[in-house]
C-alpha positions as CSV (number, residue, x, y, z in Angstrom):
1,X,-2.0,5.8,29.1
2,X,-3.3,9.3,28.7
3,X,-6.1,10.0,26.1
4,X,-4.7,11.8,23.0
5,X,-5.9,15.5,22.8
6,X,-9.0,16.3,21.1
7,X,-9.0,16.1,17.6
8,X,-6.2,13.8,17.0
9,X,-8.3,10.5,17.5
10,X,-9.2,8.9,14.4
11,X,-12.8,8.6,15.8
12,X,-13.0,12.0,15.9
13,X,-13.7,12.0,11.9
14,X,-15.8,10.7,10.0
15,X,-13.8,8.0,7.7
16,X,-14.3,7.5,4.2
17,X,-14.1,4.6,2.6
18,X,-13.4,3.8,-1.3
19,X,-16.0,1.5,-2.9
20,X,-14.7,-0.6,-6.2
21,X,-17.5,-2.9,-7.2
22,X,-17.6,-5.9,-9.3
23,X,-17.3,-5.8,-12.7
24,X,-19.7,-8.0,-15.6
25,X,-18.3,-11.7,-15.5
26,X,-17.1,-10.6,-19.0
27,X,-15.6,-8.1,-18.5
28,X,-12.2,-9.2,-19.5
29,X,-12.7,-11.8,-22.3
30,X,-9.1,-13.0,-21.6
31,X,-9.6,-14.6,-18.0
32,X,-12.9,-16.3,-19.3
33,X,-10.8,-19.6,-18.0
34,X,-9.9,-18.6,-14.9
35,X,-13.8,-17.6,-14.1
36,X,-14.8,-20.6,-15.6
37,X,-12.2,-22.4,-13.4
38,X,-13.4,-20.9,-10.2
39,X,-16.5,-21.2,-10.5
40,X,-16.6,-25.1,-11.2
41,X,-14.5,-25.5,-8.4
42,X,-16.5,-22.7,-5.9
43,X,-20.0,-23.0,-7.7
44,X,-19.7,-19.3,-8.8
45,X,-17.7,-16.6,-9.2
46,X,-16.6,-14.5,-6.9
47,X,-17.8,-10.4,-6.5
48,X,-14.1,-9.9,-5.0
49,X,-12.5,-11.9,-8.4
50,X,-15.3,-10.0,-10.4
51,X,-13.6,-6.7,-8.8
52,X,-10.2,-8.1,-9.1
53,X,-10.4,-8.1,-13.1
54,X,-9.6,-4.4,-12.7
55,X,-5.5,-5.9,-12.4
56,X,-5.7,-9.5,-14.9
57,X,-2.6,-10.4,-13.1
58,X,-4.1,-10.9,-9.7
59,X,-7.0,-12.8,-11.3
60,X,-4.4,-15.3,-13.2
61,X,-2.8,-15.4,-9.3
62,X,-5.6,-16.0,-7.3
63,X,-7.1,-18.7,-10.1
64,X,-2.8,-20.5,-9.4
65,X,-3.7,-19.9,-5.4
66,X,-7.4,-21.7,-5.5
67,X,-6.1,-24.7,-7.7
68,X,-3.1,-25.3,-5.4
69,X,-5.6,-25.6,-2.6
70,X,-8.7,-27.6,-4.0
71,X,-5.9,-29.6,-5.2
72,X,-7.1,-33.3,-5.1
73,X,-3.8,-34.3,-4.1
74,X,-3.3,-32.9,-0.7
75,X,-3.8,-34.6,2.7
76,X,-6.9,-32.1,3.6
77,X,-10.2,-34.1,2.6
78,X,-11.7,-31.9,0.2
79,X,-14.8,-31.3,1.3
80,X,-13.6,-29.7,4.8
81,X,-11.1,-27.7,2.4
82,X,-14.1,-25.9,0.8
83,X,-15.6,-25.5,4.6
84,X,-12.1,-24.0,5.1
85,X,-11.4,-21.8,2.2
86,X,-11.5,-18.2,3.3
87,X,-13.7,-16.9,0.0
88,X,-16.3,-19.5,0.4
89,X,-18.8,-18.3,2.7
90,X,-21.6,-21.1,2.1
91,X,-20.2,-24.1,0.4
92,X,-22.7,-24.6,-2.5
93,X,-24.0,-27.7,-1.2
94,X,-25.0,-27.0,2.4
95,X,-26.4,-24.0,0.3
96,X,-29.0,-26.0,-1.7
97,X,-29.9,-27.9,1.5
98,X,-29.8,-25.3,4.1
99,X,-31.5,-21.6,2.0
100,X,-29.9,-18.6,3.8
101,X,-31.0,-14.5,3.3
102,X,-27.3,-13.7,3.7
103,X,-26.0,-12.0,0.0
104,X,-23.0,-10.4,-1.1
105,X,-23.2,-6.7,-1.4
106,X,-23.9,-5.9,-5.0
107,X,-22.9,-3.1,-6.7
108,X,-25.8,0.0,-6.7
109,X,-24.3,2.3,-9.6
């Protein structure tokens, strides 16, 4: 396959990205539930539901999502379905055992 002519790669400029950052916990009074909910089940709250408060909606959805999941119910044992859920990057536990230097990105401004 031929290489496309100059200047038509995406490469070939620089890309530029959006940044939305989180949003205060309280933000949005009204999902003070769903935060409290997420972060008894994940140990805190996320920055990606913190940004999410921008649209309630998807916070309300996400909150149905993650209790459907951790659901005590299922045939997953539940602690390898907080290893497995995709927004947990260090379950809180093996965090207080195991101290990392990794952080979320916070917002600068």
């Amino acid at each position: 396959m031929a290489d496309p002519p100059a200047g038509t790669h995406i490469l070939d400029e620089p890309v530029q990205l959006a940044y939305v950052g989180p949003l205060p916990v309280d933000a949005e009074p009204e999902l003070d539930e769903q935060s409290e909910t997420l972060e008894g089940i994940l140990g805190s709250v996320p920055n990606s539901l913190l940004t999410m408060q921008r649209k309630p909606a998807i916070v309300e959805g996400f909150d149905t999502l993650t209790r459907a999941i951790m659901a005590e119910c299922g045939e997953v044992d539940p602690g390898l379905n907080r290893l497995a859920a995709p927004w947990q990057t260090t379950p809180p536990a093996i965090a207080a055992v195991r101290p990392t230097r990794w952080s979320p990105r916070r917002s600068t401004g």
